[in-house]
N, C-alpha and C positions, 0 to 999 in steps of 0.2 A: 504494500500500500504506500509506503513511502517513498518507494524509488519511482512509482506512477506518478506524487504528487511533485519528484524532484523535473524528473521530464514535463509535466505540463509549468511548471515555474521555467523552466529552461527555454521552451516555445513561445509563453507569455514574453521573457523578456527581448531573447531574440527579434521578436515582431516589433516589440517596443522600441529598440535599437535603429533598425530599417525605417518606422515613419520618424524617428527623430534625425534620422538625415534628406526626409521629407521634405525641402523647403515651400511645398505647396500652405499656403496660407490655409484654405480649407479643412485637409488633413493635421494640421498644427491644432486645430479648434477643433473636428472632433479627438485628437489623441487629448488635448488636455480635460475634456467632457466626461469623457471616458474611461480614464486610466484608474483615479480613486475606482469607479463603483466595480471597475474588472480586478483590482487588486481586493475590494473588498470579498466580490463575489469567491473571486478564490481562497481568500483567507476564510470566510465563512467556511466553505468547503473540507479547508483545512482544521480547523476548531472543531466543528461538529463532530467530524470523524475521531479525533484527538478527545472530543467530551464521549464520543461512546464505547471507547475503548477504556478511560477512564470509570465510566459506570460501568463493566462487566467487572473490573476490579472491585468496586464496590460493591455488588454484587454479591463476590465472593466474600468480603468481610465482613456484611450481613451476616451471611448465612452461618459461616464459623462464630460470628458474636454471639449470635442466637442461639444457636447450640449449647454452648459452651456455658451460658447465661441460663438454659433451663436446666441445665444437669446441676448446677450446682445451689439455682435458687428455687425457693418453694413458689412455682407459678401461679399461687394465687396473691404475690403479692408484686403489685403492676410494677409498685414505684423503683422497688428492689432489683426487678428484673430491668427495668428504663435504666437506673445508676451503672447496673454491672456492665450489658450492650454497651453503651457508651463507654464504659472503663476500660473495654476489650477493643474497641473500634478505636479509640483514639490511638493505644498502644502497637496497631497495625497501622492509621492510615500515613500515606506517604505526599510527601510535597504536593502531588500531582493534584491534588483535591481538598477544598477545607471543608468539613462535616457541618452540617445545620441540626435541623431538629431531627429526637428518635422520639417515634411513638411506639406505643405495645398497649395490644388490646387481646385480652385474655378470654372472650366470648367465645360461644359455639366449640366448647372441648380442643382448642387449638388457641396459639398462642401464636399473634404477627404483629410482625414488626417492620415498619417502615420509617426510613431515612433517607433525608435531603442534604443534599451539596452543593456544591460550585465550583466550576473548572477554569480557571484561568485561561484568557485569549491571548493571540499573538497577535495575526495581523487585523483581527476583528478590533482592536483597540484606536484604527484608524477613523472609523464611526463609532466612536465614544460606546462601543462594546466591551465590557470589561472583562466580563464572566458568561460561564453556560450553565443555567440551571439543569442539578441530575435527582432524581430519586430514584430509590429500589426501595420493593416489598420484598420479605420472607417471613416465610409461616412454617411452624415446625407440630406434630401433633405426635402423641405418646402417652406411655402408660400414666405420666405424670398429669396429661390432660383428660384421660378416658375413664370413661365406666371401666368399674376393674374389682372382681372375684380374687382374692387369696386364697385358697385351698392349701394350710397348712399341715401336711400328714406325719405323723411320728411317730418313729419303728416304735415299739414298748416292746421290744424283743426282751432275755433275760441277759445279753452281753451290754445293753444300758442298761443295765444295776452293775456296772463296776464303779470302784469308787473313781469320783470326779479329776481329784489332787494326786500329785506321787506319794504324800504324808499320810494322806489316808488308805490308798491300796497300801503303804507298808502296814499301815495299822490294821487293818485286815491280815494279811501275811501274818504277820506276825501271832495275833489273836486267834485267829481256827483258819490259819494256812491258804487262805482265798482272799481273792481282789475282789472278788464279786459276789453281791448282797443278795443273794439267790431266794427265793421265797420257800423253793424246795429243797431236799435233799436231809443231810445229818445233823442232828441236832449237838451242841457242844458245850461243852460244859469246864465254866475259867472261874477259878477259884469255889467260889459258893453258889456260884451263879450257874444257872441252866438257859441256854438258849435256842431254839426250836427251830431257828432256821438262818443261816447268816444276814436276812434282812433287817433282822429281829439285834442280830448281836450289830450291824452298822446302824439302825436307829438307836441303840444304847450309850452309842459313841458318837452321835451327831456327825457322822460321817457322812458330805454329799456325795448323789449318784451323777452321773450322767446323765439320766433320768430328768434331775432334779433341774440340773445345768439344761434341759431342752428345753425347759418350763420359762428361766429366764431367759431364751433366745427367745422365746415365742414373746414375753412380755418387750424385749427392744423392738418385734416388729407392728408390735400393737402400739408402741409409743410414736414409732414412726409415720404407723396409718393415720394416728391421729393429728398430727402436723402435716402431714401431706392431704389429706382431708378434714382439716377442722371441724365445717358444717355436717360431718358426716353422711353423705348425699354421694357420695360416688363411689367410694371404694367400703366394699364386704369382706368379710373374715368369715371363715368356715376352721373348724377344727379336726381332723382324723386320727385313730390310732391306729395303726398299721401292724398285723400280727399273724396268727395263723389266717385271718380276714381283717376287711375293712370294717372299722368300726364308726359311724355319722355321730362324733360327739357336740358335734355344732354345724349344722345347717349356716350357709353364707347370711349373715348379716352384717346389718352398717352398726350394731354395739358394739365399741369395743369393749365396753364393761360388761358384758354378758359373755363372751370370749375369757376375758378375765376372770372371773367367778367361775367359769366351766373348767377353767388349764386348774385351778389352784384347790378345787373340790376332788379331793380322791376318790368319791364315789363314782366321777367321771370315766377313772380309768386314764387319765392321763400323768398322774404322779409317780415316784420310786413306789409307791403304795401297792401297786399292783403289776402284773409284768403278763404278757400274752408266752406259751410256753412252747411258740413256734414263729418263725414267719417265712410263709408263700408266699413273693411276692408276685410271682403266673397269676394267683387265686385274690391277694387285695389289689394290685392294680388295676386287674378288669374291670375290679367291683368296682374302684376310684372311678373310671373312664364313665360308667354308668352316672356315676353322683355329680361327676363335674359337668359332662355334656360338652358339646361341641362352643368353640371361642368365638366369641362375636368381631364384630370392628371397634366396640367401643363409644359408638356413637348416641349411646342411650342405655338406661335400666336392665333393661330387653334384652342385650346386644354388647353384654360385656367381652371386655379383652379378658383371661383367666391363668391365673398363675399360680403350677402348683408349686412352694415351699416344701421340699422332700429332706427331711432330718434323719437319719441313718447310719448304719454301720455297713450294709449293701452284701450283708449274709442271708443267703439263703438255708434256714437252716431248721431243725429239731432235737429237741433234746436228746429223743430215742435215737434218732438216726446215729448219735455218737456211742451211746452205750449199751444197745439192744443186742444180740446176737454175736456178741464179741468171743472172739479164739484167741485163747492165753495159752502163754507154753511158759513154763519159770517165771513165772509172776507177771511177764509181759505180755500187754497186747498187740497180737500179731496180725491178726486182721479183724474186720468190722463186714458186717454184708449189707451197710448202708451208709459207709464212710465217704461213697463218692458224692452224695449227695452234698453236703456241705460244700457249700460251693458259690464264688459270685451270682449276683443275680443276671439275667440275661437283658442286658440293655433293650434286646427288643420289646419285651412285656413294658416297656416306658414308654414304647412309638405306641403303646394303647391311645395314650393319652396325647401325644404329640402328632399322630395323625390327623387328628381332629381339630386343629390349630391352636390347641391349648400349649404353653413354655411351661417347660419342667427345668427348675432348679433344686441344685442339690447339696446342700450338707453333709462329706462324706466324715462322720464323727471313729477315728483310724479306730481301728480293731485293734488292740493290745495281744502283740507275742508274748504267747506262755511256755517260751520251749521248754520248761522244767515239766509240764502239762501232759499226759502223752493225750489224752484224746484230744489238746490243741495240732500236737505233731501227727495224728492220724488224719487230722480231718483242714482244720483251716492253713494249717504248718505243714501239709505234703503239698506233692503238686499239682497244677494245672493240668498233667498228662493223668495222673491218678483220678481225677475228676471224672476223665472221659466227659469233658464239658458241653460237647456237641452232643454225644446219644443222652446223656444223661438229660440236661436244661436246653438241649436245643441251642447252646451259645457259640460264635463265632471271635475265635479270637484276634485281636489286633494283628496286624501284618505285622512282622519284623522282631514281633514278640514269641521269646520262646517259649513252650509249654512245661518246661522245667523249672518256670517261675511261681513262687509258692501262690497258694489260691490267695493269702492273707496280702501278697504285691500284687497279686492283676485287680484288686477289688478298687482301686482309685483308675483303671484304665476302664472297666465295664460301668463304675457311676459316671466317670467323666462323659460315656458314649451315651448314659442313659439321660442326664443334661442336655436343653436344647440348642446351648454352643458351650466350647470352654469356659469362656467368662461366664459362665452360670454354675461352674462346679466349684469349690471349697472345699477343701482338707486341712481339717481340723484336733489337733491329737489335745491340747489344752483346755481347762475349763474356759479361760480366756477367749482362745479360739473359737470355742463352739460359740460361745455367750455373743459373741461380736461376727461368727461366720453368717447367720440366716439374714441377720441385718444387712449385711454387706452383697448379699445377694440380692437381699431386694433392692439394695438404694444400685443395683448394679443394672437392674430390671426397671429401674425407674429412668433410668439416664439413658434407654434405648428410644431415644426420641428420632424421629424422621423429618425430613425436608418434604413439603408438602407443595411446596410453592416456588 
């Protein structure tokens, strides 16, 4: 474009040249008539194309402002979002253009933003043209603007009742030899005291569960809904326990204080209080897939976007299947005739749910190696090929990856597939971790905002 503009300047003055060795009187009076509005004509030509090249620039630092602007502020607050825009544009824009007004109008489920500029002239400044007015519009719309179902589901398998802290699985260890607050099994007996089930001896000792640590992630993302929905009008909470089945502890509502009272009431089923003594998850995610239903666009009540919050350890597993039908020979267990079952879950029982245009995010809360353990080393602690993970779950394993790898290391490769992108899965081995992973999933699920405009 600009080597066309250098050639037509090059023709223009050439010609100008030739009638100024014109000594025709006539020719003299039109070149002088003439010459400003042809010079002007062409500098107009020149400026315009220079202002719209200019506005495609801006354009672009719209549209990165706004982005950028809803990820990190709460879009229902106009003036917040106008401050930041502005704070992001100015620190991009370049000599080429000075910025005027930014509006942002947060109606109709989407958030647009429109800004004015002006482009400084060249030869336009020969009729008292100074500048070119520009604007650009962009509009971004997202989970942060939509109708929107949380569907928060939680293993209450029995490997969340291990203790939360490393202080407290020693304190278990040390006390009746287990990490984990089991509600079945031997009863034990420390000093005077009788205890009936190691739930019983880590409630004696105010030892938290994992359990207990799901309870407060679920409470950061109920704090969250609330700030991202103050008026409570758009975004719903639903609660699940996920176990041998799915269990509806909380149908989607806009309370979060009704969510709150159902997570922290044990009769619920969602506290260290109780523990499900297997989990399917072939068997509760179909049923999930039924409860959530198909994802909407967002654009109403009706018509929600839907995300389900999946908190887990991503074992497939039962208690029998470890200790049922077991062959000892000198005190060791030598095989098991249900050992292979233990096993990751099969990312695909997740596209239950993800076909239907529902996002699955995941919590994968790490499984703790017991290799002093043998039904850990029989069953989560062998390997991927002992699995037989294909006839067994129907699972396909990652390329590149070998089947010698224990089942307890492919379980962060099969949640991460079961995720509906990377940035949606977390691994989490800390109370810390967990407590702050579900939150950071969603505020990760909030910031998937789109260019609409």
């Amino acid at each position: 474009m600009r080597s066309g503009l250098s050639c037509s300047f090059a023709r223009l003055f050439k010609a100008l040249r030739g009638l100024g060795r014109d000594r025709s009187g006539n020719v003299a009076i039109v070149v002088a008539l003439t010459l400003v509005p042809m010079i002007v004509a062409v500098g107009a030509s020149f400026d315009y194309i220079r202002a719209y090249n200019v506005r495609q620039r801006m354009q672009s630092d719209l549209d990165a402002a706004l982005i950028a602007a809803v990820k990190q502020i709460d879009t229902s607050d106009k003036d917040a979002l106008e401050e930041k825009v502005s704070d992001w544009f100015h620190a991009q824009v370049e000599n080429s253009y000075t910025l005027g007004d930014i509006d942002i109008d947060t109606s109709n489920h989407k958030i647009t933003a429109t800004a004015s500029g002006t482009v400084p002239t060249t030869l336009m400044k020969i009729a008292n043209i100074d500048t070119v007015d520009v604007s650009v519009a962009s509009a971004v719309k997202g989970p942060t603007t939509s109708y929107l179902n949380v569907y928060i589901v939680i293993d209450t398998s029995p490997s969340m009742l291990l203790a939360a802290t490393t202080s407290g699985q020693s304190t278990m260890y040390a006390g009746i030899g287990c990490q984990f607050a089991c509600h079945t099994g031997d009863s034990h007996k420390i000093g005077n005291k009788t205890y009936s089930n190691n739930y019983e001896y880590s409630t004696a000792k105010n030892i938290k569960l994992r359990a207990d640590v799901a309870g407060d992630a679920v409470e950061e993302v109920l704090d969250m809904i609330d700030t991202s929905d103050s008026s409570h009008e758009r975004i719903k909470v639903g609660l699940y326990s996920l176990g041998d089945t799915l269990t509806e502890v909380l149908s989607p509502t806009l309370s979060t204080d009704t969510a709150r009272t159902r997570l922290a009431d044990a009769s619920y089923g969602l506290t260290s209080a109780t523990s499900k003594a297997a989990t399917y998850f072939d068997v509760s995610l179909a049923t999930l897939k039924q409860k959530v239903g198909a994802g909407g666009d967002g654009t109403s009540s009706g018509s929600p976007l839907k995300l389900v919050l999946l908190l887990t350890d991503g074992v497939q597993s039962k208690r029998e299947w470890v200790t049922d039908k077991v062959t000892w020979s000198n005190k060791q267990a030598i095989s098991g005739a249900y050992w292979n079952k233990v096993a990751p879950l099969n990312p695909d029982w997740c596209g239950y749910l993800k076909d239907q245009s529902d996002t699955m995010a995941v919590l994968y809360t790490e499984y703790l190696p017991i290799t002093t353990d043998w039904g850990y080393n029989a069953t989560v602690g062998a390997t991927m090929a002992s699995a037989n993970w294909k006839s067994t779950w129907g699972g396909t394993m990652d390329s590149g990856v070998s089947t010698s790898i224990t089942r307890r290391d492919y379980i962060p490769y099969a949640l991460s597939d079961c995720a509906s992108s990377t940035s949606l899965f977390i691994s989490a081995s800390s109370s810390a971790e967990i407590t702050a992973g579900l939150s950071a999933l969603f505020t990760q699920y909030l910031a998937s905002v789109r260019l609409t405009q």
